[in-house]
C-alpha positions as CSV (number, residue, x, y, z in Angstrom):
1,X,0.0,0.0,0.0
2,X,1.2,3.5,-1.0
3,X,0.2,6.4,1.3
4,X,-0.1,9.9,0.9
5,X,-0.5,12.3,3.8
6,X,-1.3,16.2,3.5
7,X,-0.4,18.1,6.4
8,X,2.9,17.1,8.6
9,X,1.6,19.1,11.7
10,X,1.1,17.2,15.2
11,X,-1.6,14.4,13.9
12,X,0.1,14.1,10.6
13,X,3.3,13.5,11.6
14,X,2.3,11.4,14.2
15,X,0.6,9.4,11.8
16,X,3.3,9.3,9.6
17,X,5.6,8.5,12.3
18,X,3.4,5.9,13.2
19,X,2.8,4.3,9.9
20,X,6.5,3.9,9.6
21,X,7.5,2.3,13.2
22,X,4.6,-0.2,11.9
23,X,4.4,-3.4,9.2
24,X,1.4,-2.0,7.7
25,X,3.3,0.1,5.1
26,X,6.9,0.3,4.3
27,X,8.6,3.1,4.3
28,X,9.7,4.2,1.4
29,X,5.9,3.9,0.4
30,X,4.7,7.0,2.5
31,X,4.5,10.5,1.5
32,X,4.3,13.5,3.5
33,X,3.7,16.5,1.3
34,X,3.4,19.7,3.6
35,X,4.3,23.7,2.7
36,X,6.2,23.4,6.3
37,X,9.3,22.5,4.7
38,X,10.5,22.3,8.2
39,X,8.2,19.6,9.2
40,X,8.8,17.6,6.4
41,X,12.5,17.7,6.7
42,X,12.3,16.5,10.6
43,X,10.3,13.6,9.4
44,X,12.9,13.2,6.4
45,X,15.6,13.2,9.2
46,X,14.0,10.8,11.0
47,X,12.9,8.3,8.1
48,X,15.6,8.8,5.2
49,X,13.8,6.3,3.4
50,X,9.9,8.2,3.7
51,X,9.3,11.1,0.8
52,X,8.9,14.3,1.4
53,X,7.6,17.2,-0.7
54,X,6.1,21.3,-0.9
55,X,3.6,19.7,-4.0
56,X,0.5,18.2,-3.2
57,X,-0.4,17.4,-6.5
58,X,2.7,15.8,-7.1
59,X,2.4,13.5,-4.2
60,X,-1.2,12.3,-4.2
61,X,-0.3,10.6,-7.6
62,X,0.1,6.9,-7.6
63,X,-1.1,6.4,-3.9
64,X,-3.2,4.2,-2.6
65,X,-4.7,6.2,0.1
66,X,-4.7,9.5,0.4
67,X,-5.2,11.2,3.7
68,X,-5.5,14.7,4.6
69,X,-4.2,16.2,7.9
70,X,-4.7,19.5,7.7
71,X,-6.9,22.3,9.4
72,X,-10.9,21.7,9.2
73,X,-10.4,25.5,7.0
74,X,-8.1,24.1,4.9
75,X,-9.6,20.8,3.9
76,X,-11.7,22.5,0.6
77,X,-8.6,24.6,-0.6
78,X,-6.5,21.4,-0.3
79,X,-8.9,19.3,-2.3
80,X,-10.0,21.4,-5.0
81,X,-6.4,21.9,-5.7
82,X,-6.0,18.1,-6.2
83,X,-9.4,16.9,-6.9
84,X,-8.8,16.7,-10.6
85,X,-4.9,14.5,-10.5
86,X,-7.2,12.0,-7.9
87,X,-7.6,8.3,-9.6
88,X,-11.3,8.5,-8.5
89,X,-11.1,4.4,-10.1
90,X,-7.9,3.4,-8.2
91,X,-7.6,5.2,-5.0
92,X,-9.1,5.7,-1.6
93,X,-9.8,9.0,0.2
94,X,-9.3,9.9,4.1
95,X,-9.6,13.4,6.2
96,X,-9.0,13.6,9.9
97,X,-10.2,16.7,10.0
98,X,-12.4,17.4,13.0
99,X,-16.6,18.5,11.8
100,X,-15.9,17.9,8.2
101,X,-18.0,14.8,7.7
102,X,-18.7,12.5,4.5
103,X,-21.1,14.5,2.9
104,X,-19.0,17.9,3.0
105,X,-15.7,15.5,1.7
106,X,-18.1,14.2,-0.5
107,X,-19.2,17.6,-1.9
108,X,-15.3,19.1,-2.5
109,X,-14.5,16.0,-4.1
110,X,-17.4,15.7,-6.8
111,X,-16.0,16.5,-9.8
112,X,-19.1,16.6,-12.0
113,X,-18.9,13.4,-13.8
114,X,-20.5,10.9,-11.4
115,X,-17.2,9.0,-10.3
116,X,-17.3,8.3,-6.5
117,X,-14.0,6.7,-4.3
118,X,-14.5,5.3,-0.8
119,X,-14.2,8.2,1.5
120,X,-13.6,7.8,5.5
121,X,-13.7,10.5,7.9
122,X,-11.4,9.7,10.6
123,X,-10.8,10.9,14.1
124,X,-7.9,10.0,16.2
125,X,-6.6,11.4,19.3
126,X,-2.8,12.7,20.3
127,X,-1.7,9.6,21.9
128,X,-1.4,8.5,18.6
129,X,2.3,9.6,18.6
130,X,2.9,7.0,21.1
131,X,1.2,4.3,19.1
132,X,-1.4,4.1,21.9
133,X,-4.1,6.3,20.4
134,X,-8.0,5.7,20.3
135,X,-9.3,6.5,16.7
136,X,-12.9,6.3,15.1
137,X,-13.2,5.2,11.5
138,X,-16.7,5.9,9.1
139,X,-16.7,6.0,5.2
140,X,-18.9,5.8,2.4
141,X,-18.7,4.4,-0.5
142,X,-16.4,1.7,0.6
143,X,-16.1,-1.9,0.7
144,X,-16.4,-4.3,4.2
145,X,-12.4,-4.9,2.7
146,X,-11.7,-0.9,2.4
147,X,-13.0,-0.7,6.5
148,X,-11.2,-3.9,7.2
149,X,-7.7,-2.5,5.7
150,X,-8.5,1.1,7.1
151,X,-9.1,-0.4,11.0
152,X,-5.9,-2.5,10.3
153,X,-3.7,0.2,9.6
154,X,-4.7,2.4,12.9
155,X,-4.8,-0.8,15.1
156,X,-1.1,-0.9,14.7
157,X,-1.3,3.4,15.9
158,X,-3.0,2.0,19.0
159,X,-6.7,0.9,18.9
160,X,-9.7,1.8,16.1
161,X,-12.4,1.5,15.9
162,X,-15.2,1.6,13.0
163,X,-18.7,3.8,14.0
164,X,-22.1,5.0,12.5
165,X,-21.0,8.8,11.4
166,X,-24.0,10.1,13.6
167,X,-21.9,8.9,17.0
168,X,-18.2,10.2,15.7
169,X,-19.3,13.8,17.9
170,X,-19.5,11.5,20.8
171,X,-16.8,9.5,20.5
172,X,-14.8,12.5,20.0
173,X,-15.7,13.8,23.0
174,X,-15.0,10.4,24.8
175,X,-11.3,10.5,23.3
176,X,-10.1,13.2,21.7
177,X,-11.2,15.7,23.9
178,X,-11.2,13.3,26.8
179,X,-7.5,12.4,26.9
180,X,-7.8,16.8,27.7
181,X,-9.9,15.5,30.6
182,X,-7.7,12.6,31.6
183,X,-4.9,15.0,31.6
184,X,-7.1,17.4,33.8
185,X,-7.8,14.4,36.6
186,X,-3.9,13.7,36.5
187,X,-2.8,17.4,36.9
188,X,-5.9,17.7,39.9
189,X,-4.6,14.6,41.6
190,X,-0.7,15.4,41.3
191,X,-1.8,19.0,42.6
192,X,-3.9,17.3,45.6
193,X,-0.4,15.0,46.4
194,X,1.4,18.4,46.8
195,X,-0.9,19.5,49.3
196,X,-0.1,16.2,50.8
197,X,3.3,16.9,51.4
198,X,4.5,15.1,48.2
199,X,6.9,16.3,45.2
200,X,4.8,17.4,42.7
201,X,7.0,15.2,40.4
202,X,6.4,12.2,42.8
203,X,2.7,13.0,42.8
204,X,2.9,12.7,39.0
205,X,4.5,9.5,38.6
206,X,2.2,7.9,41.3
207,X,-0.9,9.1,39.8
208,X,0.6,7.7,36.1
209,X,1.0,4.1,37.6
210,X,-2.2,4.1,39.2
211,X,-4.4,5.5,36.3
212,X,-1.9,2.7,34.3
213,X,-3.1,-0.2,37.0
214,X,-6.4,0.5,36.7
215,X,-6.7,0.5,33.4
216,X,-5.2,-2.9,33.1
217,X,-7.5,-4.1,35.7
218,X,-10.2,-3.3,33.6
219,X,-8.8,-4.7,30.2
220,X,-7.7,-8.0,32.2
221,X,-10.7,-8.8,34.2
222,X,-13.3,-7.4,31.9
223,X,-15.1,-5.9,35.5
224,X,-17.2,-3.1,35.5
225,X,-15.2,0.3,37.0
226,X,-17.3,-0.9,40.0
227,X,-17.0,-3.9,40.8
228,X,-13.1,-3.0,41.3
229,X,-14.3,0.1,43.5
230,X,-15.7,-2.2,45.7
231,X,-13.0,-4.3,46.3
232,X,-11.2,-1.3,47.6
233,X,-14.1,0.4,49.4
234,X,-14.0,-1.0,53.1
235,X,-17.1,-0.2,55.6
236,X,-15.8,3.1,57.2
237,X,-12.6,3.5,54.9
238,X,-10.6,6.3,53.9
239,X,-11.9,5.2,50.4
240,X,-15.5,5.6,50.2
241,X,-14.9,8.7,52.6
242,X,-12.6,10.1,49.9
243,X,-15.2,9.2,47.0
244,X,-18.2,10.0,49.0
245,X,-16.4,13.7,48.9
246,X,-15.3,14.0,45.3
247,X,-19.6,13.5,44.7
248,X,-20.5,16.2,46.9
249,X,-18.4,18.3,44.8
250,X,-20.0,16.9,41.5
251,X,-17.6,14.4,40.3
252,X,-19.3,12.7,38.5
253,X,-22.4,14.9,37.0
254,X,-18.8,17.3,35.6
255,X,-17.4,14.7,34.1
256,X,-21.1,13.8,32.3
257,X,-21.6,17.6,31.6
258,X,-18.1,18.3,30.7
259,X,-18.7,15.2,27.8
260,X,-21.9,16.5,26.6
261,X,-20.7,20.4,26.7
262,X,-18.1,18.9,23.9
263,X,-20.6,17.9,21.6
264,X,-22.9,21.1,21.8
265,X,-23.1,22.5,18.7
């Protein structure tokens, strides 16, 4: 597979970078075409064998899938520029721009002549630069073997996972702006251990290995979140006193409003 990638700002060089650490793609089979020829020369630097270039036209030719990273404003511009060198027959289309759905990507890419290509609108989130991201996949106009091959390649970039279009706002709320609210949880907790007497660094790294073990809980047991509060919840405890206090002051109903404030239009 031969893959094309517009934009080589945080998501798109993540992907990039991504791609290449995986065994989805070779190397030398990826493009990163971006005007930031700064960008593309740290990806260059880090890849020798990837292609870089300042010509989007250029690059989208002879790819298999090409994916836009740029700027919701900038996803028209980028298209009508290269709508007409697209192999509309051969090739596959992907934005991971956030609010422009199928039908907009749809509309900048008609060309008048009837020709469709499979289309996804994808949303990831930043921990894809780790390879541990969470990203939603929909299309039209695509194969059960075009979403099979699309989920494959950002599994290896983490986990993905394919969605009815009408629940992407939700899941993005759930992961892309949630790993903002994970973050928010960490930094409240570290800031909570400082009061406690602790580094704020040590507060940090203890907070990182608990969110970590708790997690894994979860994914190895398969328990509801809990069934595992219970088990640490003793009649009388510092625990339920603790959680019993975080309610009072809303813990739960903000993180539920928080969520559904995201998806507000």
């Amino acid at each position: 597979m031969k893959i094309t990638i517009i934009g080589a700002g945080n998501m798109g060089g993540a992907i990039a970078r991504g791609l290449a650490k995986g065994t989805m793609v070779a190397v030398e089979d990826i493009t990163v075409s971006d005007l930031n020829s700064a960008a593309t020369d740290a990806l260059k630097k880090e890849f020798p064998a990837m292609k870089t270039t300042q010509d989007n036209r250029q690059a989208v030719v002879g790819a298999d899938l090409v994916l836009i990273a740029v700027k919701p404003w900038l996803v028209q511009p980028v298209i009508e520029d290269i709508k007409d060198v697209l192999d509309y027959d051969n090739q596959t289309f992907a934005s991971i721009a956030a609010g422009i759905g199928t039908e907009k990507l749809c509309e900048y890419l008609d060309r008048g002549d009837g020709k469709t290509m499979p289309v996804f609108y994808i949303i990831p989130n930043t921990a894809l630069a780790v390879m541990s991201g969470m990203t939603f996949i929909t299309s039209v106009f695509s194969t059960a073997e075009d979403d099979a091959r699309m989920l494959a390649l950002f599994d290896e970039l983490g986990k993905a996972m394919l969605v009815e279009e009408r629940l992407i706002g939700a899941c993005m709320a759930m992961a892309s702006c949630g790993i903002a609210y994970v973050m928010r949880y960490i930094r409240a907790a570290t800031e909570g251990g400082v009061e406690l007497g602790l580094y704020a660094k040590d507060a940090q790294a203890i907070m990182m290995q608990t969110m970590q073990g708790a997690i894994d809980l979860l994914a190895v047991t398969g328990n509801h979140p809990e069934a595992e509060i219970d088990r640490v919840t003793t009649p009388g405890g510092v625990t339920i006193r603790g959680l019993n206090a975080m309610e009072e002051a809303g813990f739960t109903n903000s993180v539920i409003q928080g969520l559904k404030a995201s998806v507000k239009k």
